[in-house]
N, C-alpha and C positions, 0 to 999 in steps of 0.2 A: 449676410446670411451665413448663420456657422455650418460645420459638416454635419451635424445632426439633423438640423432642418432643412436641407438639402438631401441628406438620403431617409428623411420621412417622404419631402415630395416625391421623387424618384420612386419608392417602391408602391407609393400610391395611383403615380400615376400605371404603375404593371404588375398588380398583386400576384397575377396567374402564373405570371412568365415567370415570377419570382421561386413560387411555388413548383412549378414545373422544373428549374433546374436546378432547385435545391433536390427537389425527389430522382431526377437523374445521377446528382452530385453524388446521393447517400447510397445509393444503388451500385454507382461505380467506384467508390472509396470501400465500399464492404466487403465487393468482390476484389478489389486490388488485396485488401488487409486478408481477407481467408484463403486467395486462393493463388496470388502473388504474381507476378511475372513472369515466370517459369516452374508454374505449380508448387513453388515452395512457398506458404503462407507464413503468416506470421505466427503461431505455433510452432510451425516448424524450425523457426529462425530462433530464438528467445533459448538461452543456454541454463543450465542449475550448474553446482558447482560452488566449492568452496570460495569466500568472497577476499579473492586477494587483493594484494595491494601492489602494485608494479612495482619494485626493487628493493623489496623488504627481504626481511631473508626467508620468509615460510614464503616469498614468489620464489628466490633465489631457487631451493630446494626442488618447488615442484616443477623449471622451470627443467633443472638438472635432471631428473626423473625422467621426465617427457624428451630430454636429449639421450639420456642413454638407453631408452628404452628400445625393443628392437622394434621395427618396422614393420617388420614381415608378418606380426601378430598380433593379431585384434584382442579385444575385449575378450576376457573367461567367461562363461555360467557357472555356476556353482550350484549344486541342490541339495539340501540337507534328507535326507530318510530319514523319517522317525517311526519309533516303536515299530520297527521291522527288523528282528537280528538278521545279522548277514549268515549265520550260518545256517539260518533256514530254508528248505529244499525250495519251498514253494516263493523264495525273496530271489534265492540265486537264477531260478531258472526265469521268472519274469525279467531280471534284468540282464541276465544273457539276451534278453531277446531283443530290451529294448537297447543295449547297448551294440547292437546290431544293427539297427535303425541307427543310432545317432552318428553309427562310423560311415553312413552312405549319404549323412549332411553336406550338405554343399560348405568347401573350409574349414572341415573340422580337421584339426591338425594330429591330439592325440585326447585322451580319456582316463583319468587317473580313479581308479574305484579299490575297493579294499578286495576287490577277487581277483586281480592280477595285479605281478609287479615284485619287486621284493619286498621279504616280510616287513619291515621295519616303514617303507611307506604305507603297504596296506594297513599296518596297524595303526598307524597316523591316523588315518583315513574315521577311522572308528571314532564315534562319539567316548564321554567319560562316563557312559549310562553302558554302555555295550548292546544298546539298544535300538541305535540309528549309523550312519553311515552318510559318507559324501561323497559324491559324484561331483568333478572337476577337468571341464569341458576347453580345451584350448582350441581356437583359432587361428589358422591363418587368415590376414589379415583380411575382413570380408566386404570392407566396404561400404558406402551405403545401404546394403542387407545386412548387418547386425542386427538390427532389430529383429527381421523377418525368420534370420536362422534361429536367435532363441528364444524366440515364441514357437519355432519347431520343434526344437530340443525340448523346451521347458514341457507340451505338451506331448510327446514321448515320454516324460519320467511321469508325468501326472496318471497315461494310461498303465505305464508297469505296476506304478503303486496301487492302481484299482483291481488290478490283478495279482498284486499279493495280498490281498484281503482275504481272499480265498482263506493263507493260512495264518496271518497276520491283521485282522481284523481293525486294528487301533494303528493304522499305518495311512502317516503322512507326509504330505512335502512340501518342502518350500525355497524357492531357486530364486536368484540373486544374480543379476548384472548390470554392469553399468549404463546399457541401452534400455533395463528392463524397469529401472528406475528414473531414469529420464522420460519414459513412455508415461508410465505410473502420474509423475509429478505434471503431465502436459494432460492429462487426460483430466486430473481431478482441479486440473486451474480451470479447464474447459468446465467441467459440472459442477464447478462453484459460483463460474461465471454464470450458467444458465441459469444455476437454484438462485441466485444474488437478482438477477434479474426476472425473473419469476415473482419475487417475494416483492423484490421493489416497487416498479414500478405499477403495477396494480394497485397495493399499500400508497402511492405517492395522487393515486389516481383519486384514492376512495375519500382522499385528505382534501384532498383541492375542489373537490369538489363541494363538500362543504367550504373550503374559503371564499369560492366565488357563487354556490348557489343553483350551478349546470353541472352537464357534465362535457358542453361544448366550451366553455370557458377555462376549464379542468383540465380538457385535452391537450389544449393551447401548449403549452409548456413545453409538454411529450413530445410535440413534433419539433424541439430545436433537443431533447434530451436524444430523440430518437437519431435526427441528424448530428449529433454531439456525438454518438456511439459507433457508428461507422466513421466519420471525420478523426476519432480519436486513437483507433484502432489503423487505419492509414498510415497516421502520424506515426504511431510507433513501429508499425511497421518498415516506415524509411528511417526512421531513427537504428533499426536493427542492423542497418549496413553502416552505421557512422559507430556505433558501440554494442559492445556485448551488452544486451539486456537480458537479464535475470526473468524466468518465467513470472514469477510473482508481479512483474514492473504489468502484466497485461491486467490484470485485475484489478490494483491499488488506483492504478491511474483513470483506469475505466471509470471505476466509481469517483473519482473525482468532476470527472467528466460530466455524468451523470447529474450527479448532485450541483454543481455549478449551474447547469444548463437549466434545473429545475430552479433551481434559485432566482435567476437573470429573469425565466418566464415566468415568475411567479410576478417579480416586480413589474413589468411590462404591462402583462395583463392588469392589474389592480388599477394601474397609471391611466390605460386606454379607459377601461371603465370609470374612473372617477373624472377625465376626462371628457366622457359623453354625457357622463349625469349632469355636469357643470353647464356645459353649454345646449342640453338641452333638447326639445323637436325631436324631428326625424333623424334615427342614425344615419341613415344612406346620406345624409345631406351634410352629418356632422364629421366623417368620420377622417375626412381630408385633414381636417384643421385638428382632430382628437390623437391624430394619429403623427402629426410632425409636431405636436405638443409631449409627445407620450417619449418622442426619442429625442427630442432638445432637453427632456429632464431626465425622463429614469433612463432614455438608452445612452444619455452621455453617464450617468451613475453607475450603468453596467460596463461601459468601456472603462472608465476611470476603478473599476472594483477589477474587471481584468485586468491589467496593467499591474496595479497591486499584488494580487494573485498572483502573474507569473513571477514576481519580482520574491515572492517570499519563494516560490518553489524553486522558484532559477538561482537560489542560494545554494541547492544541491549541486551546483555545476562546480561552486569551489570545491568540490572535496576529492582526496586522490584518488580514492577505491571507485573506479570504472562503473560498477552493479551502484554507486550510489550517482554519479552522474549521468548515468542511459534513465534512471528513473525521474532525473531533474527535468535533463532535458525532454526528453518526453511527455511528463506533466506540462513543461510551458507550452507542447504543441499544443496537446488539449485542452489545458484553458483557454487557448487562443482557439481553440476550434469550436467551444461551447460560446464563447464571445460572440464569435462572429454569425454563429445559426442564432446567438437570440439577436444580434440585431439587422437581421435581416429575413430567417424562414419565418418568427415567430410574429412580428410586424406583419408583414404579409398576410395570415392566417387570420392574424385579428383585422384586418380591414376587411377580409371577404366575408369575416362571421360578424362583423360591426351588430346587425341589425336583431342577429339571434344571441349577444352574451349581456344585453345591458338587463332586460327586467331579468326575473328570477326564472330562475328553470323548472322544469318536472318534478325535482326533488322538493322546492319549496311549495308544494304544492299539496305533500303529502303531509296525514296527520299526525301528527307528537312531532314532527321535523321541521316543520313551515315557522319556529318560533326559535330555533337555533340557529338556522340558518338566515331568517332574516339579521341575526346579528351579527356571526360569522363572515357573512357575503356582506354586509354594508359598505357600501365606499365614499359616502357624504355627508361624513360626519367630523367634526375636529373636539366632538368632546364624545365619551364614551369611555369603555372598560380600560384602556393604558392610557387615555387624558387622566384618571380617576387617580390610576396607580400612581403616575407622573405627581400627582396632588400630595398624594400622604408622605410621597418621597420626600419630595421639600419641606414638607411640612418636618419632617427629622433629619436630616438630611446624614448629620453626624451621627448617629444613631446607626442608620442604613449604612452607611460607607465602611464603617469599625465592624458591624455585623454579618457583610458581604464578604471582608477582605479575613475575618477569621475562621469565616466558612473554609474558603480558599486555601487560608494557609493548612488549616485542621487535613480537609483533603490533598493537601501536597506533600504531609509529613511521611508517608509511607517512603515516600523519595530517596530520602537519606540513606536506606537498604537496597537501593536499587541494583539491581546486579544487571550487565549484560552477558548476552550468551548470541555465539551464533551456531543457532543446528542443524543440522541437514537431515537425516535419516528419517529421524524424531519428529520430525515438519510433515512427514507423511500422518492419519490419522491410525489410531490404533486399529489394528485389525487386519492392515494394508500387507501383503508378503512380503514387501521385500524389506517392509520395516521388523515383522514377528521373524523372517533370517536370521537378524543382526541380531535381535536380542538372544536369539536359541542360539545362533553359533557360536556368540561368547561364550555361553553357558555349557555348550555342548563341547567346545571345541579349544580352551584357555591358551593350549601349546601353538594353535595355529594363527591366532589373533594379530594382527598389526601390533609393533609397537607403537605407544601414543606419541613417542619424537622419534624426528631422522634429523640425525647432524647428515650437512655436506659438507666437503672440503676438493679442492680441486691440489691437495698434497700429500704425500702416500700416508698408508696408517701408520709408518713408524712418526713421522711427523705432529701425530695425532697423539700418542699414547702417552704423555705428560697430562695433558688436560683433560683425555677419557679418563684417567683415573682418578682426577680429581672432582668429576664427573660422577664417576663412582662412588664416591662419599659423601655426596649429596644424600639429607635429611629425605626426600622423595622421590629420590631415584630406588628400582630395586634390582637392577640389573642394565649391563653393558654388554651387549651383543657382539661377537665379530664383526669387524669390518669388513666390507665388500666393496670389491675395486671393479667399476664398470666405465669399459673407455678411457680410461685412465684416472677415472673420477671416484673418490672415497665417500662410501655411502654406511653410515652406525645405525642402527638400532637401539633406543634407551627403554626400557622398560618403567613408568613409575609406578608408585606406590598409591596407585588410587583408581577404582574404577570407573571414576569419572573425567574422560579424556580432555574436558573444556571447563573443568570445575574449579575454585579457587586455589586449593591442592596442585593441580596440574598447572595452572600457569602461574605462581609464584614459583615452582622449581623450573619451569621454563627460564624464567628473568633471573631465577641464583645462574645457570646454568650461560646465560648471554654474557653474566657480568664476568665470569671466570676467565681470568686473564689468559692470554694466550698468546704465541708467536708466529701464530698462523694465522690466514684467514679463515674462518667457521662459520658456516652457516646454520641456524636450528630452524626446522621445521616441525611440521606436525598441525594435529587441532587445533590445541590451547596457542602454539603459538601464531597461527592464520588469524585464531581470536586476536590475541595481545595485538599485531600487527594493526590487526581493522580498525579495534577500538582505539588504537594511538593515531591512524591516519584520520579517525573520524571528530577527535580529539582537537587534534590542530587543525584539520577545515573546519571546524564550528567555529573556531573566531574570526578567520575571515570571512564565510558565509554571514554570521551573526551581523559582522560589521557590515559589509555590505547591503545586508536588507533594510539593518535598523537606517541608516543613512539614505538610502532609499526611500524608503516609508516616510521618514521624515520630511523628506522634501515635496514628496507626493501629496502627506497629507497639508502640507504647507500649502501649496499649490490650490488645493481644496477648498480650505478655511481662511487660509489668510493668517492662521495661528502658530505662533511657538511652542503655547502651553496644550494645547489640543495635541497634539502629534506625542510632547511626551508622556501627558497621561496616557493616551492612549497604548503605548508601547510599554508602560509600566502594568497595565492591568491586564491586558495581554498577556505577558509573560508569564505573572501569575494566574494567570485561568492557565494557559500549558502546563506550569508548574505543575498544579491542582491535580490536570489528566493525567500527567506521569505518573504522579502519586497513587491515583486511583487503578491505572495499567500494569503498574508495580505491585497493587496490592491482589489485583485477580493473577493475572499473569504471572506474576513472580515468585509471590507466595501461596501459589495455589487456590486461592479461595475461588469457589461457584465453578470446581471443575466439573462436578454432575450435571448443573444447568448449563454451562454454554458446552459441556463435551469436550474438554479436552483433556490433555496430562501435561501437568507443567514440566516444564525442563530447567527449574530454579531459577529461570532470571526474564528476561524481557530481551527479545531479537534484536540487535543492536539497528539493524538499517531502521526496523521499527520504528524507534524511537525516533529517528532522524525523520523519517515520513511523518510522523504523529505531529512533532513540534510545526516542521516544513508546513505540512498542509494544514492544520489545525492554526498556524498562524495567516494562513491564506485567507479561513471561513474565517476566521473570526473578524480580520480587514474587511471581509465581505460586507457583513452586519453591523461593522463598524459603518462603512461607507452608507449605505443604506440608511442609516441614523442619522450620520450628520450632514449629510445631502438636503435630507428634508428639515433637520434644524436649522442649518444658514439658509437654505431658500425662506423662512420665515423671518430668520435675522436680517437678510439684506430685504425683505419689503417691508422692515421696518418695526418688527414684533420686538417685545421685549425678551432679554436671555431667559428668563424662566417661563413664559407666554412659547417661546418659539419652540423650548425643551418638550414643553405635555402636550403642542401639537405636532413635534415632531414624531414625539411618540407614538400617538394617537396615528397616526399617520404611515409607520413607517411600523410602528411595532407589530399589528395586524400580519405584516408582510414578511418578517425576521421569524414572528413563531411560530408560522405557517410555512414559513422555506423550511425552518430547523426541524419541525417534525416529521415533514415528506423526507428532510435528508436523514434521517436518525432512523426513519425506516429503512433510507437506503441503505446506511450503512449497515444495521442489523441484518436485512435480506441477504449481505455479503457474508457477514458473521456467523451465518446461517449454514457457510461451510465448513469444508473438514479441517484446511491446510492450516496450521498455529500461526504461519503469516501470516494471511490472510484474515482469520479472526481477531486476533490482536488488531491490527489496522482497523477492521472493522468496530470491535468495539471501544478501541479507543479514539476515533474520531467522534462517532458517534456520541460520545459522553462530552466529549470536548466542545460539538456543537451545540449539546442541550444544557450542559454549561455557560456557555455564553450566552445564549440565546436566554434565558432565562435571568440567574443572577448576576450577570454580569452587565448585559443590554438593558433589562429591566430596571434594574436596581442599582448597581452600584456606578453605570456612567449617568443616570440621573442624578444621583445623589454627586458625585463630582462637581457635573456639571451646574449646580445647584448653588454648591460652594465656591466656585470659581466668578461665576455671575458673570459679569463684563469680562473680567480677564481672561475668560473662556477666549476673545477673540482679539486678544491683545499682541502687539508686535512692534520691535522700535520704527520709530518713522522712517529711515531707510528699507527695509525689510517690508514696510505696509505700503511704500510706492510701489516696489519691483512687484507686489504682488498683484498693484493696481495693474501694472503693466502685462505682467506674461501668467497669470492668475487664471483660473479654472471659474469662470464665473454662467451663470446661466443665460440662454440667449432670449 
């Protein structure tokens, strides 16, 4: 007796109890993930932040920074006044008042404003309009109340400015901190999270419901998504103490979660019910035997499609940059934590509703509906609408293959232009303060701006001033700043010649400026080069991740089929379905198109972790659908159907269940997309496309038409190679 039909018996013989402490489990995983051990949740724990790379030189610099910095003093605010001149009676006197208040803050160390001080600061102080003004708030070092003190601050300058309206009517403000922007980014992952799940899952509700005809069959799914989303959330929550995760890793992953769990329950259910229809009578009677039938096939098909899964996402774990391995490894919790609710809350569910999901439900009951849905919900049939397609396939077979794979490449072409970019600010949606700051204080403020590089060296500047001047005569540089010696440590400023700090400009004079010989040792930092850093570490993990998974997968799908040629078509047409999505990610994302419809502003290129999650997970689902296909193909090949007989009932079979996962999950991931943050909608809609991709021309079409062409040698392997598989081989019980 294998381990599947052994934990069909098992949880048949205790549906309740099963029930029962999986509803405990979700209850006490939700509250561990929101509200943590010591009241710091998982929110609270999850960092933003530039995406370094540990012993690069843009970590070198910022690592330098953070050592000479002083101790004793926290985080600035900064607030811009606008259209309020300072030498206005009714400006000055509001913020004597409120600069009164802000000196009896808790830490507040001193206050730089342009009405005290000497001239040459206060004129600093002034915008290049002569029409606004900054106020520049220092702390002593406050501790965990940073946050709390300039949400105090910030709301004192917001009432002074309501009260220079009196004479200044067009008078605004907009304050800027690095607590105030970490708040910002935690609050709007939170309200992306609720909008994503709001739209989803409802959307995934109204789908399934037509797949199977109820709305208690429907449900089924929810209840391992829903246990999938506290399990998942857990996960990454103790993943937070093993590495820095990036706010974003809480969303991307979630919806992974999600969308897996829907998947797994979609297959499950379909299985039990064609399973009751089969054999028959009374459910109550059948449902013992429907139900350790249901997980010796499709719930060994959902552990073997887990497995896979974590194996393509757990290729994130090779790569150096930290924020790309907390999101690896945490994805692998989650698949494994949506694995294991469907094969055990979702089992459970379906034996105690046995009796209510086999005929048709309420819905089929109603009129104009009762005729779609009997097609829709069928489950005992092996010829039908994808036996049909499966026909005409073969029937061309070369025709379809050549037709499928120039779709593909046509939608990969945009590829070639792909740019990445990593942005912070800009990731916030437009409209956010402390994103319209940044852009007004450029604007407002050119003298005060950061330079876009900082050289470090740990040897004085005369050591330095050979190579700063050759630095100097760099096509993209436009200025060399004094050096400044902190702790003993030499810190430059480079000014370049472009307003775009992470643009192709800005990091080709980065890389003139690394190559310039020198006698010292140099470190450059800065944006472009934190970029160049990421995209080179991300660069060299992709080949050993790559390698690893494909070798992986190989052996898995070996293990599966019993095939050599199976494993590498597959991974061949795979590739090119990702290609495809890049292509199509590249061409909204990168080059701007349909920023009116999905709302956003592009930033010239595609987020570089992005990309790395798109391929990663996008190669997960599409294994998924893979799995699911040819699960139910070799169960027809090994009892004995012929190769092209086993393909259009595999189809027939299996396809039902791959367009019905793909469309519940294409809403998930849209209902995600649906937010503000450009990470988050890029993920969103580039799985999304990448699902309905596969799901479509690629399942439908172009691995029938292979498999087509292949015929027998779909399942061919030398005789050595076809024993071992006899022996340690994935076969069904």
């Amino acid at each position: 007796m294998g381990i599947f039909t052994r934990l069909g018996h098992a949880i048949a013989r205790a549906p309740r109890l099963v029930v029962i402490l999986a509803t405990l489990a979700t209850i006490c995983l939700y509250a561990l993930a929101t509200v943590g051990v010591n009241g710091e949740g998982l929110f609270q724990r999850v960092t933003t932040g530039p995406p370094l790379v540990d012993g690069s030189q843009s970590w070198e610099v910022t690592q330098a920074q953070e050592r000479t910095a002083d101790p004793a003093v926290g985080p600035r605010l900064a607030s811009y006044v606008r259209d309020a001149r300072p030498d206005d009676a009714g400006v000055q006197a509001a913020m004597e008042a409120a600069l009164a208040r802000i000196a009896e803050v808790d830490h507040v160390a001193s206050v730089a404003t342009p009405f005290a001080g000497p001239p040459e600061a206060r004129a600093a102080l002034v915008d290049a309009t002569g029409t606004g003004f900054l106020v520049d708030v220092a702390f002593a070092d406050p501790g965990d109340d940073a946050l709390a003190l300039h949400e105090e601050v910030a709301a004192i300058m917001a009432g002074a400015v309501a009260d220079m309206r009196a004479s200044q009517p067009e008078a605004t403000v907009l304050t800027f901190s690095g607590p105030l922007v970490f708040d910002d980014f935690t609050h709007q992952l939170e309200r992306d999270l609720v909008t994503g799940e709001l739209i989803a899952l409802p959307a995934a509700l109204i789908v399934m419901v037509f797949v199977f005809g109820g709305f208690l069959a429907a449900a089924t799914p929810l209840t391992g998504a829903i246990a999938s989303i506290a399990g998942g959330l857990a996960v990454l929550y103790g993943f937070s103490y093993l590495l820095d995760l990036d706010q974003s890793a809480v969303n991307v992953v979630t919806v992974l979660g999600i969308g897996l769990s829907i998947d797994y329950g979609l297959l499950l259910v379909s299985r039990f019910r064609e399973e009751l229809h089969r054999l028959g009578g009374d459910p109550r009677e059948a449902r013992d035997e429907a139900l350790v039938r249901t997980l010796s096939t499709a719930g060994r098909t959902v552990a073997f499609s887990g497995l896979i899964v974590a194996v393509s996402v757990g290729g994130m774990l090779a790569f150096s940059p930290e924020m790309i391995r907390g999101i690896g490894g945490a994805a692998v919790g989650v698949v494994t934590t949506a694995m294991v609710a469907a094969l055990t809350v979702v089992p459970a569910v379906l034996y105690l509703l046995a009796p209510r999901i086999v005929g048709a439900g309420l819905l089929a009951r109603l009129p104009g509906v009762r005729r779609v849905v009997s097609v829709t919900s069928n489950v005992d049939r092996e010829d039908g609408a994808f036996a049909r397609l499966a026909t005409r396939v073969q029937r061309h077979p070369w025709l379809v293959m050549i037709g499928a794979t120039a779709l593909l490449l046509l939608l990969a072409s945009p590829v070639l232009g792909l740019t990445l970019r990593n942005s912070d600010i800009e990731a916030l949606p437009v409209g956010n303060e402390r994103r319209d700051y940044v852009v007004a204080f450029e604007e407002g403020f050119p003298h005060l701006v950061e330079p876009a590089v900082t050289v470090h060296s740990l040897e004085s500047p005369a050591a330095l001033a050979d190579w700063l001047t050759a630095v100097a005569e760099l096509g993209g540089v436009a200025g060399v700043e004094e050096p400044v010696v902190l702790e003993g440590e030499t810190f430059v400023g480079v000014r370049l010649d472009t307003t775009d700090a992470t643009g192709p400009e800005a990091a080709s004079t980065v890389r003139e400026m690394r190559e310039l010989p020198a006698d010292v040792t140099i470190n450059v930092g800065g944006a472009a080069a934190t970029q160049i850093d990421f995209i080179d570490a991300i660069a060299e993990g992709a080949l050993v991740a790559g390698a690893l998974v494909v070798v992986a997968t190989f052996v898995l799908l070996f293990l599966m089929t019993g095939s050599l040629l199976v494993p590498v078509k597959t991974l061949l047409i795979n590739a090119l379905s990702l290609l495809a999505t890049l292509g199509v990610v590249t061409w909204i994302f990168g080059e701007g198109n349909l920023e009116s419809l999905l709302g956003f502003t592009s930033t010239g290129g595609v987020e570089t972790y992005v990309a790395v999650i798109i391929v990663a997970f996008g190669f997960g689902l599409a294994m998924d659908y893979e799995v699911f296909l040819l699960a139910r193909v070799k169960e027809y090949v090994d009892a004995g159907e012929s190769n092209d007989a086993a393909v259009r009932k595999g189809l027939q079979r299996s396809g039902r269940i791959i367009t019905s996962a793909a469309a519940v999950i294409v809403l998930v991931f849209l209902g995600f997309a649906m937010g503000d943050l450009l990470m988050i909608k890029e993920v969103g809609v580039g799985l999304a496309f990448a699902v309905l991709l596969d799901a479509t021309v690629v399942r439908l079409l172009l691995v029938p038409a292979t498999m087509t062409l292949l015929g027998d040698w779909n399942w061919w392997a030398p005789g050595p190679l076809r024993r071992l598989h006899q022996r340690i081989g994935l076969t069904h019980e």
